[in-house]
Backbone bond lengths (Angstrom), bond angles and torsions (degrees), N, CA, C in turn:
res aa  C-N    CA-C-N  psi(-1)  N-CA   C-N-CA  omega(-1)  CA-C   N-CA-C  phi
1 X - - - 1.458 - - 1.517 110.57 -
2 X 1.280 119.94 -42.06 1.554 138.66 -164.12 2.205 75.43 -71.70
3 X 1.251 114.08 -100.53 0.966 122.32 170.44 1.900 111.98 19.38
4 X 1.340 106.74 -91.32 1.185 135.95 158.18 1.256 110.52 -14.77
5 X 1.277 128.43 -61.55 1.345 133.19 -159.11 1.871 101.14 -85.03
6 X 1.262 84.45 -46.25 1.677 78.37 -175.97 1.113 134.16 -87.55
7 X 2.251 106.77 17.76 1.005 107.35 179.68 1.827 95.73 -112.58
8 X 1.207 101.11 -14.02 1.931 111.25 152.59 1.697 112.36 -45.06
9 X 1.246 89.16 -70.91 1.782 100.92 178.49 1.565 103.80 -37.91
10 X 1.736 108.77 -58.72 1.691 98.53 -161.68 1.503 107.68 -52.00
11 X 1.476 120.23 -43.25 1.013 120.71 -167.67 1.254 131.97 -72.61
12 X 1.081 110.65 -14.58 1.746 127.74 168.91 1.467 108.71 -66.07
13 X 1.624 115.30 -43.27 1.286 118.34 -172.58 1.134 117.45 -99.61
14 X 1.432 126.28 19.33 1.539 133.39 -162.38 2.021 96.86 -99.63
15 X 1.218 96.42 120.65 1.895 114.78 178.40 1.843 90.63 -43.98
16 X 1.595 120.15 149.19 0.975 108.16 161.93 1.550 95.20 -98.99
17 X 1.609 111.75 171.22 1.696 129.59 -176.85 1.483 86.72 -106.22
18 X 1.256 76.02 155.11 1.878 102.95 160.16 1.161 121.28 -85.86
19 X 1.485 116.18 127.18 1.528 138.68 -154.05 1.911 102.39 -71.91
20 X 0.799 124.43 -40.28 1.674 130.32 146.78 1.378 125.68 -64.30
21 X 0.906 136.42 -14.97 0.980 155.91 151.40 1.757 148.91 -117.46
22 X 1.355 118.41 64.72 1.659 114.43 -155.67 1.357 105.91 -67.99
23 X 1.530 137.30 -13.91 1.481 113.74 -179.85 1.842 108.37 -96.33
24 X 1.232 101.76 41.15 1.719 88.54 174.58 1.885 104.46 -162.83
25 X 1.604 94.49 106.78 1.951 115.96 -172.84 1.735 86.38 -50.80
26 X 1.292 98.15 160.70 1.310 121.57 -167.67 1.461 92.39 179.27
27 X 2.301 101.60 129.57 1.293 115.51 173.66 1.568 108.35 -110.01
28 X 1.247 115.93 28.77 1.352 126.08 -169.60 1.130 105.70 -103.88
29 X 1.906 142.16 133.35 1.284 111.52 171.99 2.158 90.42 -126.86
30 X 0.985 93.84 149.08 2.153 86.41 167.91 1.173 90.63 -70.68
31 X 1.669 84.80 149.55 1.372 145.23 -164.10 1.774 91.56 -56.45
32 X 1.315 106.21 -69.44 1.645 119.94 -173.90 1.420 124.44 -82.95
33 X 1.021 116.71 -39.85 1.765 105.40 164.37 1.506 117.30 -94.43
34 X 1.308 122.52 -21.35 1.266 135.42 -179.57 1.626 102.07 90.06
35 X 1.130 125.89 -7.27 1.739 109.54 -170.25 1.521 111.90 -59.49
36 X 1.047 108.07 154.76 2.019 116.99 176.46 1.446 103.88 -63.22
37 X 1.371 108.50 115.39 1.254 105.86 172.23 2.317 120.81 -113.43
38 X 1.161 100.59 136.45 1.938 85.64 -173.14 1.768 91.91 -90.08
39 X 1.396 80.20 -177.18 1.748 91.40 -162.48 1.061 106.83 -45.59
40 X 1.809 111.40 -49.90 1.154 114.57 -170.47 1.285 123.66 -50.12
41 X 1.050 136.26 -30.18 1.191 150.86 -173.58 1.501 119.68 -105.14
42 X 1.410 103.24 9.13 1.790 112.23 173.88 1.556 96.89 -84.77
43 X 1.730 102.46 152.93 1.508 97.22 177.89 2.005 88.78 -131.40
44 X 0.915 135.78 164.34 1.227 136.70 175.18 1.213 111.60 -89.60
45 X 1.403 121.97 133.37 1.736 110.92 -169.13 1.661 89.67 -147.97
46 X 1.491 119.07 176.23 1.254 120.41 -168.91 1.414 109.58 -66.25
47 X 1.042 104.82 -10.80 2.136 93.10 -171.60 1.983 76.58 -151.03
48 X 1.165 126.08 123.68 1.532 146.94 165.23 1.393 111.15 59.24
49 X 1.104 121.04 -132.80 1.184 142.82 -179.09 1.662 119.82 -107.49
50 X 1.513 119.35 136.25 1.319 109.83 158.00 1.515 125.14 -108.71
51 X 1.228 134.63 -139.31 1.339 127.32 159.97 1.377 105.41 -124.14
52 X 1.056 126.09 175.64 1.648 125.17 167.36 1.473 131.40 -67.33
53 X 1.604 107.24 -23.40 1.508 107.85 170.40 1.534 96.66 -81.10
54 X 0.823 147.77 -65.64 1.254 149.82 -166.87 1.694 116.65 -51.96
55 X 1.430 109.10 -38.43 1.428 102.96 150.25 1.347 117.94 -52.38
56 X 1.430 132.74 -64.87 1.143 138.31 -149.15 1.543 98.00 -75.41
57 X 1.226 121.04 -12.65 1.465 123.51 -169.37 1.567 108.47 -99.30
58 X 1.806 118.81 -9.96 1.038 126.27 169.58 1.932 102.07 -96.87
59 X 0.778 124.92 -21.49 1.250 133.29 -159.89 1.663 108.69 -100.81
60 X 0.910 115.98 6.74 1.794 137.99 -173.90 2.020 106.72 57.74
61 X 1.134 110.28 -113.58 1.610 108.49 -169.97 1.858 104.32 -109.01
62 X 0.902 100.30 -27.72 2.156 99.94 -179.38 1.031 90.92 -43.31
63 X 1.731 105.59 -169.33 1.506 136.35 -125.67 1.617 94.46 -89.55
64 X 1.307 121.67 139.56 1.096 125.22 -176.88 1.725 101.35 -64.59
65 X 1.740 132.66 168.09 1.316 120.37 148.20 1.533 115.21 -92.78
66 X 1.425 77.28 173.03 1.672 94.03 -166.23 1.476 118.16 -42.82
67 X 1.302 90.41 -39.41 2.256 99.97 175.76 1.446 98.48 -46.97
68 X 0.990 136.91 -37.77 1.510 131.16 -128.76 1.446 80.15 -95.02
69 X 1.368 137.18 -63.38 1.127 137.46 -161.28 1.744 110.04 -48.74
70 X 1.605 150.63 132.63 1.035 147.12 -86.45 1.831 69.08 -144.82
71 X 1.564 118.67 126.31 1.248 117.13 173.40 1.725 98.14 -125.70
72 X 1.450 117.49 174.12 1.572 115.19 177.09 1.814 98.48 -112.71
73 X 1.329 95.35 164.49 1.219 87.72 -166.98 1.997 143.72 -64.14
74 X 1.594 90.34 1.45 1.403 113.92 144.19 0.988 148.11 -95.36
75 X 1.617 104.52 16.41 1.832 117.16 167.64 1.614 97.48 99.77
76 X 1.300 134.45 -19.03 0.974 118.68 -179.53 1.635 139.71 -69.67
77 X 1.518 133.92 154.23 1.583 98.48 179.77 1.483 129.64 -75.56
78 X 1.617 135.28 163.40 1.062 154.31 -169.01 2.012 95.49 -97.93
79 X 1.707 91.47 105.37 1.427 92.67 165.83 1.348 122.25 -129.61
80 X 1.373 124.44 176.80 1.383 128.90 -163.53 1.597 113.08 -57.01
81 X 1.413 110.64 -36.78 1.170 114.73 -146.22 2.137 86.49 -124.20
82 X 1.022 111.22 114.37 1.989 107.02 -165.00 1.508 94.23 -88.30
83 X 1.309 108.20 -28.51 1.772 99.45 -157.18 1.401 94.60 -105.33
84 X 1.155 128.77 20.22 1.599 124.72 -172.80 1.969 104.75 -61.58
85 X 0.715 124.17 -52.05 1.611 115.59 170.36 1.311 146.36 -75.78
86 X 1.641 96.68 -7.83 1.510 118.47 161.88 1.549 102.28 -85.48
87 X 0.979 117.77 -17.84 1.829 120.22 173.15 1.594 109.13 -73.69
88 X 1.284 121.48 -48.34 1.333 141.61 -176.56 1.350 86.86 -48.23
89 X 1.653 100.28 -68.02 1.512 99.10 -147.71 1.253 109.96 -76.78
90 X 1.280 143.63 -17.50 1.824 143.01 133.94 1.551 95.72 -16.32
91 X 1.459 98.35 -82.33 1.303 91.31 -160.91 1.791 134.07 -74.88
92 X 0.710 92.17 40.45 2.049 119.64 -172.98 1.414 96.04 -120.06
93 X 1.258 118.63 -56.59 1.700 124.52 -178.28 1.567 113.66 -63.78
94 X 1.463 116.86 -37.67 1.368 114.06 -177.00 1.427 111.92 -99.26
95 X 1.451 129.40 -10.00 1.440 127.99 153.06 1.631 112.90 -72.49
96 X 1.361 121.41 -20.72 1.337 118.70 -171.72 1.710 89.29 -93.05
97 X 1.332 135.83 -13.35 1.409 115.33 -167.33 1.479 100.76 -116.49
98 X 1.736 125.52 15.62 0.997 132.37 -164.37 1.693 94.83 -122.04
99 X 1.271 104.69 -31.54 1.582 103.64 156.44 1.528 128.51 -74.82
100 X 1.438 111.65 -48.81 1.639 119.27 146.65 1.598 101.64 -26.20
101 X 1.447 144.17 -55.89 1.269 141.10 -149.58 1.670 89.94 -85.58
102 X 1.280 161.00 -59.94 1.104 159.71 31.21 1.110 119.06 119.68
103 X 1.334 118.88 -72.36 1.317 129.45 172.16 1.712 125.30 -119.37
104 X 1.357 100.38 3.73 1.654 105.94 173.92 1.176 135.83 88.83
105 X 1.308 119.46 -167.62 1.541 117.33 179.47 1.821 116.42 -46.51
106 X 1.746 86.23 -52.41 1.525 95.04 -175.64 0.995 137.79 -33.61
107 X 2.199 103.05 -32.50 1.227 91.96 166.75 1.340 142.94 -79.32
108 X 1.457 105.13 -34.85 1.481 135.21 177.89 1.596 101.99 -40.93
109 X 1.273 110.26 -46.77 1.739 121.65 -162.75 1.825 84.08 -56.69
110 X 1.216 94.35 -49.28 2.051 105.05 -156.19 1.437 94.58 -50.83
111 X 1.411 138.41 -37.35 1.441 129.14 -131.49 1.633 99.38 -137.90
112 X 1.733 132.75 -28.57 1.134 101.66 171.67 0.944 109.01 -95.90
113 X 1.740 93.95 -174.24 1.610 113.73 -165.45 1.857 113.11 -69.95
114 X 1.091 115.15 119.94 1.556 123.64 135.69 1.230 130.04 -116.63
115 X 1.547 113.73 173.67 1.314 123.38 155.56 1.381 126.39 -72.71
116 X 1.012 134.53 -47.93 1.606 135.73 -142.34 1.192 105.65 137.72
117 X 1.803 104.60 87.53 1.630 132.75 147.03 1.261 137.48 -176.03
118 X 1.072 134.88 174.06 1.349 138.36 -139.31 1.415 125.65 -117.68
119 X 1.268 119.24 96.95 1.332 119.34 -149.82 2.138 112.58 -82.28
120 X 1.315 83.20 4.37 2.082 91.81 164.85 1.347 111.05 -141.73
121 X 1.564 105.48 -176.83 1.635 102.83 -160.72 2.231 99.20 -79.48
122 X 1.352 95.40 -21.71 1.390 97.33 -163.50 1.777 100.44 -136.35
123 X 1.281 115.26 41.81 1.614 145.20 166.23 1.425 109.94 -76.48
124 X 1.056 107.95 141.50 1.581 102.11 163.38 1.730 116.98 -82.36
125 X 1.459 103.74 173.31 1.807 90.60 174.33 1.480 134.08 -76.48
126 X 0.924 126.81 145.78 2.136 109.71 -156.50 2.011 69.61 -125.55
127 X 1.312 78.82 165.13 1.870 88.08 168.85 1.667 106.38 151.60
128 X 0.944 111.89 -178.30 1.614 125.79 168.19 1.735 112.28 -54.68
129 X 1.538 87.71 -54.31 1.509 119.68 -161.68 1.630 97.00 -67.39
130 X 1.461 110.18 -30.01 1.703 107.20 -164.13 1.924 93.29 -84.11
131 X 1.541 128.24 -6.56 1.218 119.34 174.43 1.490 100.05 115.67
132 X 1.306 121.95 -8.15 0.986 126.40 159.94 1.551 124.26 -55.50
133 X 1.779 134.36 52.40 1.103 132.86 -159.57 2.145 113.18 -77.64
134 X 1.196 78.58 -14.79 1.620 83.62 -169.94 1.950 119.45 -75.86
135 X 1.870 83.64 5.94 1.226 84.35 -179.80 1.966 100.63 -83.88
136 X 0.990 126.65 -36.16 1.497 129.64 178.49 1.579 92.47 -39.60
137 X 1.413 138.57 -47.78 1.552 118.70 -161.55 1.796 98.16 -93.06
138 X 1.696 118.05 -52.74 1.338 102.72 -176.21 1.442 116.53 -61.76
139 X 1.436 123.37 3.94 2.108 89.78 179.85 1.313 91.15 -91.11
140 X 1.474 136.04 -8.33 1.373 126.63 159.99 1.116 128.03 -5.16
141 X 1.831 118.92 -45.09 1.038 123.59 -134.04 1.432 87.78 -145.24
142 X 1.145 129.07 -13.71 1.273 106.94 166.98 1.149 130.78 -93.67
143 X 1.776 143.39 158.38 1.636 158.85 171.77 1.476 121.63 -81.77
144 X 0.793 111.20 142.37 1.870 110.03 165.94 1.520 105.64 -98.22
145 X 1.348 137.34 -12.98 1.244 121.00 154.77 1.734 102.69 170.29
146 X 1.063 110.56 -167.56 1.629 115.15 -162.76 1.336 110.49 -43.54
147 X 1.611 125.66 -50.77 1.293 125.09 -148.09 1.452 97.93 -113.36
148 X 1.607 119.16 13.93 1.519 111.17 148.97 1.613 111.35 -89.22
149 X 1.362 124.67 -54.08 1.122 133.07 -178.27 1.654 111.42 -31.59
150 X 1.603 101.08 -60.39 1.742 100.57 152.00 1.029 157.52 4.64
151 X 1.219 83.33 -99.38 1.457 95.15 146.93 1.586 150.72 -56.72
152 X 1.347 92.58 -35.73 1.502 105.43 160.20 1.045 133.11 -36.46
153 X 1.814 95.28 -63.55 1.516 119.77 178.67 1.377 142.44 -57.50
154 X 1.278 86.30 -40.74 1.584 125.48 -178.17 1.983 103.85 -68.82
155 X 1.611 94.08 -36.61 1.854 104.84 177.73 1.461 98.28 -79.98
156 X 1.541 124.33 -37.82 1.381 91.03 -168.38 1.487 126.10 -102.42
157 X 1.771 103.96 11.47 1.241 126.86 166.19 1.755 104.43 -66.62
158 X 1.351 117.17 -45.13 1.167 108.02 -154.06 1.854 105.83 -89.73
159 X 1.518 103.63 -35.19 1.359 109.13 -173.88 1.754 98.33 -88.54
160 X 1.435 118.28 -40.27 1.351 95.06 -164.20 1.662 100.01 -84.05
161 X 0.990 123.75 -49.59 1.441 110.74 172.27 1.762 120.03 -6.55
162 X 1.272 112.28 -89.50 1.336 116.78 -162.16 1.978 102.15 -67.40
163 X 1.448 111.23 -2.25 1.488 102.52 174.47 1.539 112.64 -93.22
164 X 1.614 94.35 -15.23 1.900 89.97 179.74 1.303 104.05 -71.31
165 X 1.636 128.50 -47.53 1.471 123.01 178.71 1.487 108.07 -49.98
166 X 1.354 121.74 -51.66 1.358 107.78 -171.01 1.591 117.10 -62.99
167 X 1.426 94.69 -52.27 1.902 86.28 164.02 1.368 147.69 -64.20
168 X 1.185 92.24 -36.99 1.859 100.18 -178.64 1.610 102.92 134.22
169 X 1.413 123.31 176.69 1.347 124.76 169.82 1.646 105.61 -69.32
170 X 1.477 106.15 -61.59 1.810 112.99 -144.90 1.665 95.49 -75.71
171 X 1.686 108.91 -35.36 1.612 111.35 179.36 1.919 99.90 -53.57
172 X 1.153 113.19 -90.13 1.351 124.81 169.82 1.333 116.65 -10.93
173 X 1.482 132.63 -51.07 1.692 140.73 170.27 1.801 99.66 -56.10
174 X 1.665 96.65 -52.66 1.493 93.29 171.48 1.353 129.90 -34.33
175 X 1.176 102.17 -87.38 1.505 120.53 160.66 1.088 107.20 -16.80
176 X 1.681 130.68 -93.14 1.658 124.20 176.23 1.131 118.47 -17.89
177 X 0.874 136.05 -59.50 1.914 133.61 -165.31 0.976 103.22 -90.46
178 X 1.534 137.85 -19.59 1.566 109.62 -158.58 1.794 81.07 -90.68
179 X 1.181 112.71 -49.20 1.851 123.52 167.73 1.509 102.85 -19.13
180 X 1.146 116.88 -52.48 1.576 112.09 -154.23 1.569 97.94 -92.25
181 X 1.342 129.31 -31.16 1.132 123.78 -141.79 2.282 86.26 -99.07
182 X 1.718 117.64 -21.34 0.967 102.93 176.82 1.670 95.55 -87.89
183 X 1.244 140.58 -9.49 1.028 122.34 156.31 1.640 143.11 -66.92
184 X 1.440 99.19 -10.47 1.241 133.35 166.86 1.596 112.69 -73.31
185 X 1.074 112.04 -59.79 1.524 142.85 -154.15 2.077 86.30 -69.30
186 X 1.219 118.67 -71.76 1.632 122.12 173.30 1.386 118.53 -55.10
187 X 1.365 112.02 -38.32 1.817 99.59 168.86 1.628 109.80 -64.31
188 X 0.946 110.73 -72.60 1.709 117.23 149.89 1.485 117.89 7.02
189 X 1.546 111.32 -65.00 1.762 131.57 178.12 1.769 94.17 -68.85
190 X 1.025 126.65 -85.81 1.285 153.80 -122.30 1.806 97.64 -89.99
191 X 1.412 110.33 -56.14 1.324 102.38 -144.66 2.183 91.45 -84.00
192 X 1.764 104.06 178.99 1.024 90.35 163.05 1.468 136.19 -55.72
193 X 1.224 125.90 168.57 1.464 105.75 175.27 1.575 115.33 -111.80
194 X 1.143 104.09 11.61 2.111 100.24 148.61 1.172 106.29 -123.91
195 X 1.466 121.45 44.59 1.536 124.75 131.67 1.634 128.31 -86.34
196 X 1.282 75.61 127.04 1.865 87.96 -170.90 1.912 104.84 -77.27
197 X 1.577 98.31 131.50 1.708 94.75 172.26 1.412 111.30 -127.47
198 X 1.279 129.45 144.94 1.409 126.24 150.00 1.295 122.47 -169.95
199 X 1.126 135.47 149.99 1.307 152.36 -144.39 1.352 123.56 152.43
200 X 1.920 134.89 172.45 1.135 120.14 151.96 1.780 114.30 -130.32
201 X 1.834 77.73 67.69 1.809 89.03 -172.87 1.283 89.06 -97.39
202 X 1.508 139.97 -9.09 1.392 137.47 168.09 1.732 116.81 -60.13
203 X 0.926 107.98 -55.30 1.170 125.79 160.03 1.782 143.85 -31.11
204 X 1.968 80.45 -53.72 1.721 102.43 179.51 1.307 102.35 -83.78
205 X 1.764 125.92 -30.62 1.197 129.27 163.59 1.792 117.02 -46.24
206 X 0.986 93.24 -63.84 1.749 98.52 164.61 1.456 119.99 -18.96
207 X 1.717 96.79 -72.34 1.994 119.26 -178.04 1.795 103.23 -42.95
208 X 1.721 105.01 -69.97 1.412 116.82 151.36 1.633 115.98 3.31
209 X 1.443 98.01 -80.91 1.762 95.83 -168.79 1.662 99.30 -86.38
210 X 0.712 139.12 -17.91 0.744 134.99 147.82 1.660 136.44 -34.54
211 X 0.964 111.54 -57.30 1.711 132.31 -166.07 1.659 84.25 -93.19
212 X 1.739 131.13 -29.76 1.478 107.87 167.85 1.660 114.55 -56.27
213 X 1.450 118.24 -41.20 1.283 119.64 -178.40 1.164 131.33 -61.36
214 X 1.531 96.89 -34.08 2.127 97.93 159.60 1.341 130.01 -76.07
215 X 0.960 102.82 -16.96 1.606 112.53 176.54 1.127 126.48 -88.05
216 X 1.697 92.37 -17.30 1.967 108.69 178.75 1.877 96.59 -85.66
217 X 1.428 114.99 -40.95 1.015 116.49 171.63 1.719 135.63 -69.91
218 X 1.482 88.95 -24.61 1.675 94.05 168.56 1.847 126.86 -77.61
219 X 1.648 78.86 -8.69 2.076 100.12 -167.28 1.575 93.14 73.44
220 X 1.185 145.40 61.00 1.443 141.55 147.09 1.237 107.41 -93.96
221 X 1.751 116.53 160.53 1.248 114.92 -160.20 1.675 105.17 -94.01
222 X 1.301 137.81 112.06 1.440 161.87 -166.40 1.503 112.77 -69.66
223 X 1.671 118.14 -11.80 1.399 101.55 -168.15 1.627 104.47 -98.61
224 X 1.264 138.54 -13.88 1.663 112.96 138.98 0.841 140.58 -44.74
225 X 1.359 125.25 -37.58 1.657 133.29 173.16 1.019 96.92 -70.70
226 X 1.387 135.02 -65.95 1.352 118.94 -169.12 1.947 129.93 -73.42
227 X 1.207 93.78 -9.66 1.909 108.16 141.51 0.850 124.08 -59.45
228 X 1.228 122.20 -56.33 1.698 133.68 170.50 1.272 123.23 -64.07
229 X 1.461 131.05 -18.00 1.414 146.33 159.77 1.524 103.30 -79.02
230 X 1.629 126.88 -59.71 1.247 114.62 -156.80 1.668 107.23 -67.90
231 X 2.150 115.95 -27.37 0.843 87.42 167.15 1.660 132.05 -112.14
232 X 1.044 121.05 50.91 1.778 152.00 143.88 1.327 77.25 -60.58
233 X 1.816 127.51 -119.20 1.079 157.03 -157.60 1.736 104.58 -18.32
234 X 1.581 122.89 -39.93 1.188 107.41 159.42 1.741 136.73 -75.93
235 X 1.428 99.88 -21.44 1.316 112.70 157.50 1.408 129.79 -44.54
236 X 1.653 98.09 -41.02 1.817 114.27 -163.12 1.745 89.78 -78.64
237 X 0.878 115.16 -59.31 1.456 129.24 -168.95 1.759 110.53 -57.36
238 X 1.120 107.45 -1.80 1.955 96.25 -158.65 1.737 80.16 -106.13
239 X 1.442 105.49 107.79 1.736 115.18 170.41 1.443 114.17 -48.43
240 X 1.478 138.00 -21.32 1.169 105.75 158.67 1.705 132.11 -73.43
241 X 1.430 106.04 9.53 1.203 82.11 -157.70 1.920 97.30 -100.95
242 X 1.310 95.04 -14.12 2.043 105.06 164.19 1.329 77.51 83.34
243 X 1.184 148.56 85.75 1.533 138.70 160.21 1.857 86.69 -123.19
244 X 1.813 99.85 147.05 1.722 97.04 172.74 1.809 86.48 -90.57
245 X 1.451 76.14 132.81 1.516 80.83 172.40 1.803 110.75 -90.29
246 X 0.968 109.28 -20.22 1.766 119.72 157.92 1.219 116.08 -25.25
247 X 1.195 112.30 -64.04 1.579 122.82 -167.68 1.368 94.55 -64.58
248 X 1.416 118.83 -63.40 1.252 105.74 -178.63 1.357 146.55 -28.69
249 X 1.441 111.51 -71.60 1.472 142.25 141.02 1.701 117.75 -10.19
250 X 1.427 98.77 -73.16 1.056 100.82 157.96 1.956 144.02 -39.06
251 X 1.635 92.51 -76.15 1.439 77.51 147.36 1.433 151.76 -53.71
252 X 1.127 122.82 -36.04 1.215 130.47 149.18 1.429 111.81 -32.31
253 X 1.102 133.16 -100.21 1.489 148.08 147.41 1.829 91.38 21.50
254 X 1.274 102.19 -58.32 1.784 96.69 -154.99 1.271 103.89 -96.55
255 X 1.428 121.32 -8.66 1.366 122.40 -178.56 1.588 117.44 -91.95
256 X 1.270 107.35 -34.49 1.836 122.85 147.97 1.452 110.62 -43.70
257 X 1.315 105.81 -48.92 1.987 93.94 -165.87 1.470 100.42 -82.59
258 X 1.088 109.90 -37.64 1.702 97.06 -165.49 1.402 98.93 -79.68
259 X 1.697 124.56 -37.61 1.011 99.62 -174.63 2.014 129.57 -81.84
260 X 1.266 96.97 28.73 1.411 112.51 -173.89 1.863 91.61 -114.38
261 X 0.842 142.99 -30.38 1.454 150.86 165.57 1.659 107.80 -64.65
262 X 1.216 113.71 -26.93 1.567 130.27 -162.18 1.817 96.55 -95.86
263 X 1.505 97.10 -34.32 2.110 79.34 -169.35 1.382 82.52 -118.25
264 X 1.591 147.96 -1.78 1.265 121.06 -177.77 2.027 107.64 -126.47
265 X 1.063 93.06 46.30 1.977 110.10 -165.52 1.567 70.22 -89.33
266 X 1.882 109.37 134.49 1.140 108.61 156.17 1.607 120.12 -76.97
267 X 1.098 122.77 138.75 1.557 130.80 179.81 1.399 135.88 -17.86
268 X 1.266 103.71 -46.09 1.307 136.31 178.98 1.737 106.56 -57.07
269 X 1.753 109.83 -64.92 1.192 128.85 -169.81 1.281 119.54 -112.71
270 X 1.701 110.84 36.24 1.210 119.34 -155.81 1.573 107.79 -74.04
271 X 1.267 106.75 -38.82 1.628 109.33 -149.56 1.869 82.51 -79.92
272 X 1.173 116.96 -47.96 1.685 123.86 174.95 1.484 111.93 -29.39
273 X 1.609 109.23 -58.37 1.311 119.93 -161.94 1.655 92.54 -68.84
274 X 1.096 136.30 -71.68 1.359 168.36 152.64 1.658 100.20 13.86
275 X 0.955 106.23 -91.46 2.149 125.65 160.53 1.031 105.91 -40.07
276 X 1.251 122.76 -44.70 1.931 117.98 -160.97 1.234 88.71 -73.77
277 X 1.259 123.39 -60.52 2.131 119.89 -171.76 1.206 88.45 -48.99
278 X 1.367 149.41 -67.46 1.687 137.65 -149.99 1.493 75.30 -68.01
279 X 1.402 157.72 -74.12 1.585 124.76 -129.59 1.402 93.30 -96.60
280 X 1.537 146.88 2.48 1.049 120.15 154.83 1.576 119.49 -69.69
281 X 1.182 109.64 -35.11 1.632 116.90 -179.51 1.275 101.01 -60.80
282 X 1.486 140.30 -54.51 1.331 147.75 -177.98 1.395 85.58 -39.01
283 X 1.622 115.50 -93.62 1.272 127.71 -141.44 1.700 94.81 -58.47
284 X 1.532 146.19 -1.69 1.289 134.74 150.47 1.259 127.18 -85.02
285 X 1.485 117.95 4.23 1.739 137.50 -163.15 1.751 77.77 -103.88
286 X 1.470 108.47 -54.89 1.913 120.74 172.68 1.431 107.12 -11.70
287 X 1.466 91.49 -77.40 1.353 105.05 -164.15 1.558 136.97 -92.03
288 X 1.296 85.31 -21.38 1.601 96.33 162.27 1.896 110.79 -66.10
289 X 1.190 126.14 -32.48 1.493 137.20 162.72 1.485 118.85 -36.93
290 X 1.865 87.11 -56.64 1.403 95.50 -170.18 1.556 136.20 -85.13
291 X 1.522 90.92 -12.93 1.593 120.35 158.37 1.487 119.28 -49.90
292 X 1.439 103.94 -62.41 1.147 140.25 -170.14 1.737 102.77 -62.49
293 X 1.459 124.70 -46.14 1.008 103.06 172.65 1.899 121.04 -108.10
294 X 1.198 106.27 0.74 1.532 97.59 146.16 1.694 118.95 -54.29
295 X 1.069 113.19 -56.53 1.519 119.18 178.09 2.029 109.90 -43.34
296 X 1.268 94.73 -48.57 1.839 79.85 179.52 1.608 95.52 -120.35
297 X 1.441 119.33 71.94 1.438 106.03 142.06 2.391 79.78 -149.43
């Protein structure tokens, strides 16, 4: 009976969702059918809100409006294919570590990240610091050997996947790089500078804090992910294992902010709010660089 009643109660007080949308409560319903409609899907009509079929059903067969067209819950568009750039980006990482297999050290030396040093006895200095900046985006992409790549992959199959649908393509690409590149940008600051780095655990760190912020925002329950982060975070930290914990950190760091700009941009100024966090993070990846190599040249 107890049971019973208080599963009456839940249901009385339970937010309804939007019928186009089931992961996002909405107290709005159209005007004419009454279904729950989210912003996205509000259209302005003479007295409240309608929905988009119901526009289009007042409006005879022309062009649907813009509501109608299917957005994710960061404004981005809804396409056929959700994981299409987490596929790309697999496959960018395992052609770049299949050439690493291929052609050797030489290359690896060429493309990850250092500071300032010299990879022969009578070499000149290669590094960040020597103007070499393009190393902050290529160690992105490079492995130290089978069972990092792995892992990598396997993390950003599972976390970035279901965050590209929720975000969008170009948001989500966002996110990745600006993630990796402030994880770049602090090993860079921080670590020695003839320590060699590369990976794109900077990056997946990013998705990581990231994917905490949608889930905090969707009301999903956070303490797997954040199991699964705390134990990453003991991984990064345990000195045998030589991981920069920089990169990490970092990304993280940048994948939290933007991705809190990314699911909580008010509507209006979304795409503004959205970009501006990626070019504030840039323009601090900027300068933290440029700090960094005044100090060793």
């Amino acid at each position: 009976m107890d049971h019973a009643e208080g599963s009456t109660q839940n249901a009385a007080h339970r937010v309804p969702v939007c019928y186009r949308h089931p992961d996002r409560e909405t107290g709005v319903r159209c005007t004419r059918c009454e279904r729950p409609i989210c912003p996205e899907c509000m259209v302005s009509a003479s007295v409240g809100f309608q929905c988009p079929e119901c526009v289009r059903g007042s409006t005879g067969t022309g062009p649907a409006p813009a509501a109608s067209r299917p957005r994710t819950i960061a404004g981005g568009s809804v396409t056929a294919d959700p994981r299409l750039v987490t596929k790309i980006l697999i496959g960018i990482n395992l052609a770049v570590f299949l050439a690493q297999l291929a052609v050797g050290n030489s290359f690896t030396d060429h493309f990850e990240l250092i500071g300032r040093a010299h990879f022969s006895l009578f070499g000149p200095d290669e590094g960040v610091a020597e103007g070499q900046y393009y190393r902050l985006v290529t160690s992105m992409f490079l492995h130290g050997g089978y069972a990092h790549i792995l892992f990598n992959m396997l993390s950003l199959w599972w976390i970035g996947g279901p965050l590209e649908a929720a975000l969008g393509r170009a948001r989500y690409l966002a996110l990745y790089f600006v993630s990796g590149l402030a994880g770049s940008a602090l090993t860079y600051l921080l670590a020695d500078p003839t320590q060699q780095s590369l990976g794109a655990s900077g990056a997946i760190f990013g998705l990581f804090g990231a994917t905490g912020v949608l889930m905090r925002r969707l009301n999903y329950d956070l303490r797997p992910l954040v199991a699964l982060l705390v134990i990453n975070l003991i991984i990064t930290f345990t000195p045998a294992m030589h991981i920069a914990w920089e990169a990490h950190i970092g990304g993280l760091v940048a994948g939290v902010a933007v991705g809190y700009a990314m699911v909580h941009a008010p509507r209006r100024r979304r795409t503004l709010v959205q970009y501006g966090a990626c070019a504030v993070v840039l323009a601090v990846v900027v300068v933290l660089t440029l700090v960094r190599t005044a100090q060793l040249t």
